[in-house]
C-alpha positions in Angstrom: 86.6 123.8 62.7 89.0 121.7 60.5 87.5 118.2 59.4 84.2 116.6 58.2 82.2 114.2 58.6 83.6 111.6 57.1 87.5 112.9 57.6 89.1 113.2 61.5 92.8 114.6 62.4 94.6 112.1 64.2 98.1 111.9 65.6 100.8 110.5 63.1 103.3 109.8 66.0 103.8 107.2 68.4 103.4 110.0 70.9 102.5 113.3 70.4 103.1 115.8 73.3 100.1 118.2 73.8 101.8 122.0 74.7 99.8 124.5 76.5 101.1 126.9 73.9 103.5 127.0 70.9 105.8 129.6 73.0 105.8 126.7 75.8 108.7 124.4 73.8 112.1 124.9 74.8 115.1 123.7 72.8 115.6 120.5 74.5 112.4 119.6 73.5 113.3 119.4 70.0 113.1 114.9 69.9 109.7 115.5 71.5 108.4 118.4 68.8 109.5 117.1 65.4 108.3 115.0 62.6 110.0 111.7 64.0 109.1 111.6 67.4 112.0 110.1 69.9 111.0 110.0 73.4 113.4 108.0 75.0 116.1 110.1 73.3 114.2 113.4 74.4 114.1 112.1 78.3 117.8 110.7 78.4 118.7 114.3 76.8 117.0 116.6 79.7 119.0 116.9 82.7 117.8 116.8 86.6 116.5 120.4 86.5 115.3 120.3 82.7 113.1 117.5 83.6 111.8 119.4 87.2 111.2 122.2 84.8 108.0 120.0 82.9 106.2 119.7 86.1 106.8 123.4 87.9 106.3 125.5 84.8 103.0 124.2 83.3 104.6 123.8 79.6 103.1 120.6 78.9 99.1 119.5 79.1 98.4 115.6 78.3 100.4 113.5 75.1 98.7 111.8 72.2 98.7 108.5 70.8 99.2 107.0 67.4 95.7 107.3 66.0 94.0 108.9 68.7 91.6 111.4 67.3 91.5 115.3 67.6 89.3 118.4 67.0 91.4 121.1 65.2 90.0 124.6 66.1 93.1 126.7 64.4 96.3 126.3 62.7 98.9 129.5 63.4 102.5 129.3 62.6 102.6 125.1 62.0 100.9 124.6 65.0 97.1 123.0 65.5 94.9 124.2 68.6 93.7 121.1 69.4 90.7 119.4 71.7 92.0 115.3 72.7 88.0 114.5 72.6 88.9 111.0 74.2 90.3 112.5 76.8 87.9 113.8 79.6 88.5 116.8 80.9 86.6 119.9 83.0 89.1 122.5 81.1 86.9 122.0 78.1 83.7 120.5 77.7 84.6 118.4 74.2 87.7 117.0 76.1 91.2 118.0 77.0 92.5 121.1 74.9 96.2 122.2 73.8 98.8 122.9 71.1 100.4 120.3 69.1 102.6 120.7 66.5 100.6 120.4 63.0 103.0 117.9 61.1 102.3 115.4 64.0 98.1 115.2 62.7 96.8 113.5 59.9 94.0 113.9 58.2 92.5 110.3 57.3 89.4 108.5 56.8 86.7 107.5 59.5 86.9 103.6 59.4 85.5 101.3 61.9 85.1 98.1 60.1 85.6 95.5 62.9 86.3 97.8 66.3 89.3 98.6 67.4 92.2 96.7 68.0 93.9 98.0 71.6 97.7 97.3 72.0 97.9 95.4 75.6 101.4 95.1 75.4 104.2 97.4 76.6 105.1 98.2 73.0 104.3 97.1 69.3 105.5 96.5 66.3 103.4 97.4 63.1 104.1 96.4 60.0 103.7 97.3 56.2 101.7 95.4 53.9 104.8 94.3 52.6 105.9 93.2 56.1 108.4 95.6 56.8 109.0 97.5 60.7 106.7 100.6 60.3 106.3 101.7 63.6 106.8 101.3 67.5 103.5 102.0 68.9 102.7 101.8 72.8 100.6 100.5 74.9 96.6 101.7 74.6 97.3 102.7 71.0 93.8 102.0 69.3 93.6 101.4 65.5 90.6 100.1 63.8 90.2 96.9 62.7 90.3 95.8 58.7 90.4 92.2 58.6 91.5 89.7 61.3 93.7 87.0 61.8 97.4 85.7 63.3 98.1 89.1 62.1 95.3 92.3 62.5 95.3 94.7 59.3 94.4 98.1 61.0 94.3 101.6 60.0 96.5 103.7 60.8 97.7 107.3 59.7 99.8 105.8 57.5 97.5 103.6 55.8 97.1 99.7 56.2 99.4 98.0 58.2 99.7 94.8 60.4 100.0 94.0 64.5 100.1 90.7 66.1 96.3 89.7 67.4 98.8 88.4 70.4 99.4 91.7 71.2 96.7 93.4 70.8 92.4 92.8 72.4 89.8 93.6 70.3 86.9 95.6 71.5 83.5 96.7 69.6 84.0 100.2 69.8 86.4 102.5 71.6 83.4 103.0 74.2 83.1 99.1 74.8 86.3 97.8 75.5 86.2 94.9 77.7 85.6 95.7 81.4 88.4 94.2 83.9 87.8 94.2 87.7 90.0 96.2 90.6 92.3 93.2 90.8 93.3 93.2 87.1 93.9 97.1 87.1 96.1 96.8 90.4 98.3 93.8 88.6 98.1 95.4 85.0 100.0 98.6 86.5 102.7 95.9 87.7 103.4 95.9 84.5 104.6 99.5 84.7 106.7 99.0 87.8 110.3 101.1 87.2 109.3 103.1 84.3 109.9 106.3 84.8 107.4 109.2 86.1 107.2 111.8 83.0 104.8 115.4 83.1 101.6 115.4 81.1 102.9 111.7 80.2 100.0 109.5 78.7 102.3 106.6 77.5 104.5 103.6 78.6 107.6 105.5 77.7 106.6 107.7 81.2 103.2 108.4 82.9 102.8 111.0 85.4 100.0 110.2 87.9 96.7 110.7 86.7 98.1 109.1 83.4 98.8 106.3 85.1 95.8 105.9 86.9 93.6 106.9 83.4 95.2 104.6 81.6 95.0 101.1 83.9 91.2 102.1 83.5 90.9 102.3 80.1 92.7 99.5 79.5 89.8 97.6 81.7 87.1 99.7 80.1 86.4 102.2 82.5 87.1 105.8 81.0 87.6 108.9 83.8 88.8 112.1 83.0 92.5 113.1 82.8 93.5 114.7 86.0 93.6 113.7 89.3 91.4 116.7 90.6 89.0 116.1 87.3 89.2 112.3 88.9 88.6 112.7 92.4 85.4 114.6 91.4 84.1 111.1 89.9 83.4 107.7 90.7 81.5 106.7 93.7 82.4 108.5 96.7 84.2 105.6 99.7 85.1 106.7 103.0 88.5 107.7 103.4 88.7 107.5 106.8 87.5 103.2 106.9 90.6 101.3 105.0 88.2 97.8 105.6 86.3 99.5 102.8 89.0 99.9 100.6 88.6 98.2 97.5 91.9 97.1 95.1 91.6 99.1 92.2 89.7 102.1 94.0 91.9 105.5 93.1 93.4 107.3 95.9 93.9 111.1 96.1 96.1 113.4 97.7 96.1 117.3 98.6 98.7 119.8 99.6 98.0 121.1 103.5 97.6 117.5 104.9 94.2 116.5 103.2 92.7 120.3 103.1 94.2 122.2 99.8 94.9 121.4 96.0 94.8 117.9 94.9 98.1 117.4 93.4 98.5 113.4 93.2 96.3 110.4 92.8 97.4 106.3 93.5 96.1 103.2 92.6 95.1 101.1 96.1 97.0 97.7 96.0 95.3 96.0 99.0 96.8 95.3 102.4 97.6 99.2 103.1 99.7 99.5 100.0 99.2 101.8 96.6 101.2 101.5 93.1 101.4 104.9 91.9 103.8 107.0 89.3 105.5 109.4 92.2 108.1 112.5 91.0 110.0 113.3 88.3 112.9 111.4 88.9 111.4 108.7 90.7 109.7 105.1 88.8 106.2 103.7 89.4 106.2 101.6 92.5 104.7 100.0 95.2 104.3 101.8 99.1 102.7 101.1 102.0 100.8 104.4 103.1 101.3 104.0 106.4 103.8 106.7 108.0 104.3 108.5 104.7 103.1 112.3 103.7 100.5 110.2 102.0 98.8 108.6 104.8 98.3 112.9 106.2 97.6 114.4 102.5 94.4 111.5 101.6 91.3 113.3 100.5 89.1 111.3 99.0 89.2 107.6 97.7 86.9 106.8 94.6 85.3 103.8 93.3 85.2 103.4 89.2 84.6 99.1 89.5 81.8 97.8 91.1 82.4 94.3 91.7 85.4 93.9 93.6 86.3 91.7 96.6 88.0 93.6 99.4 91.5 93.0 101.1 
């Protein structure tokens, strides 16, 4: 294992793409592989059936974000075996594995001075000490805090650097960031209404599903595991069959052979009937009502992560 104690690799990109192997990467893929990261150029650049290709062929697992820690089991060939350890996950008991490429890791001090300062904004600007742009960062991106003021100095890969405290909350720990109710995850995914459904995407440049739904909880301080199936297995069990019971905020889930097979997709209930979810490659978050869709025949289960909600 690569590391110790008082060292951790973390990702030195704004979003680093977790592969299920080094063979998986296909030229296109060359924005989202090197040492400057350019997703919105690496989406604009894959056509229709390039983009299909993500979700059918299994090439990509889950994506990194700036700072987020990993375990590094082996390096071969520039790329890292990695485990995303705050990334739940019943592939691996430590969290979710994959390969990334090893120029997009750090190796940097453990500091945790005054918690964590969480980006609650779409995107963020960091800046040098000297006040220069360093970085876009997106939304979630957690950096320890160094000193506080109109301005946060955090840590990042790249050493000390500055966000807006407008743009960012401040929690303890990454374990104790402040928890939001069902309401306040339903409106926070507005937020992400018309950005665009991406594979294995963990990030406000594209979520797929379970991304989507992972990361409206985290952001209220509830953290699940990273795929919908992983998902449906947690939380507190609510009767699919009795919408009165429905709770906004509650996850929905969906399975191939009307209800019966795989789980392949997962929503986030709205209230009223209605879900916001991230749908299909090509398609944008949005809202739906359920009723009449392939949705309303493929439900399985319906889970509970927030305790206090009102229903609707």
């Amino acid at each position: 294992m690569y590391g110790t104690e008082s060292t951790a690799w973390v990702c030195n990109v704004p979003v680093a793409t977790v592969w299920t192997n080094p063979g998986s990467v296909r030229e296109v893929d060359a924005h989202g592989t090197g040492e400057t990261v350019k997703v919105n150029k690496w989406i604009e650049t894959m056509n229709e059936q390039e983009n299909h290709d993500l979700t059918h062929s299994g090439r990509i697992q889950t994506q990194l974000l700036y700072g987020e820690p990993v375990l590094v089991e082996e390096v071969v060939d520039g790329w890292a075996k990695i485990i995303a350890i705050w990334q739940p996950s019943s592939k691996d008991e430590r969290g979710y594995p994959g390969w990334v490429p090893l120029h997009q890791l750090t190796e940097t001090a453990v500091v945790n001075e005054l918690g964590y300062a969480r980006v609650s904004v779409r995107k963020a600007q960091l800046w040098t000490e000297e006040f220069k742009p360093l970085l876009v960062v997106p939304f979630n991106t957690l950096l320890p805090v160094k000193e506080k003021g109109d301005f946060f100095c955090v840590q990042t890969p790249d050493g000390e650097a500055f966000i807006k405290a407008e743009e960012v909350e401040l929690a303890p720990s990454v374990d104790e960031i402040p928890t939001g109710s069902g309401h306040e995850i339903a409106k926070l995914a507005e937020d992400f209404l018309d950005l665009q459904y991406f594979w294995g995407g963990m990030s406000s440049y594209g979520y797929d599903c379970s991304g989507l739904s992972y990361n409206m909880l985290k952001a209220n301080g509830v953290v699940i595991p990273r795929d919908a199936h992983d998902q449906a297995a947690a939380g507190i069990e609510i009767d699919t069959q009795n919408q009165s019971e429905w709770h906004i905020g509650d996850l929905l889930f969906f399975a191939y052979e009307e209800g019966k097979g795989r789980i392949h997709h997962v929503g986030i209930y709205y209230g009223n009937g209605l879900m916001i979810h991230s749908p299909t490659p090509g398609k944008a978050i949005e809202i739906i009502e359920l009723a009449g869709t392939v949705h309303e025949k493929e439900l399985c289960a319906v889970r509970r992560f927030i305790q206090e909600e009102e229903k609707r």
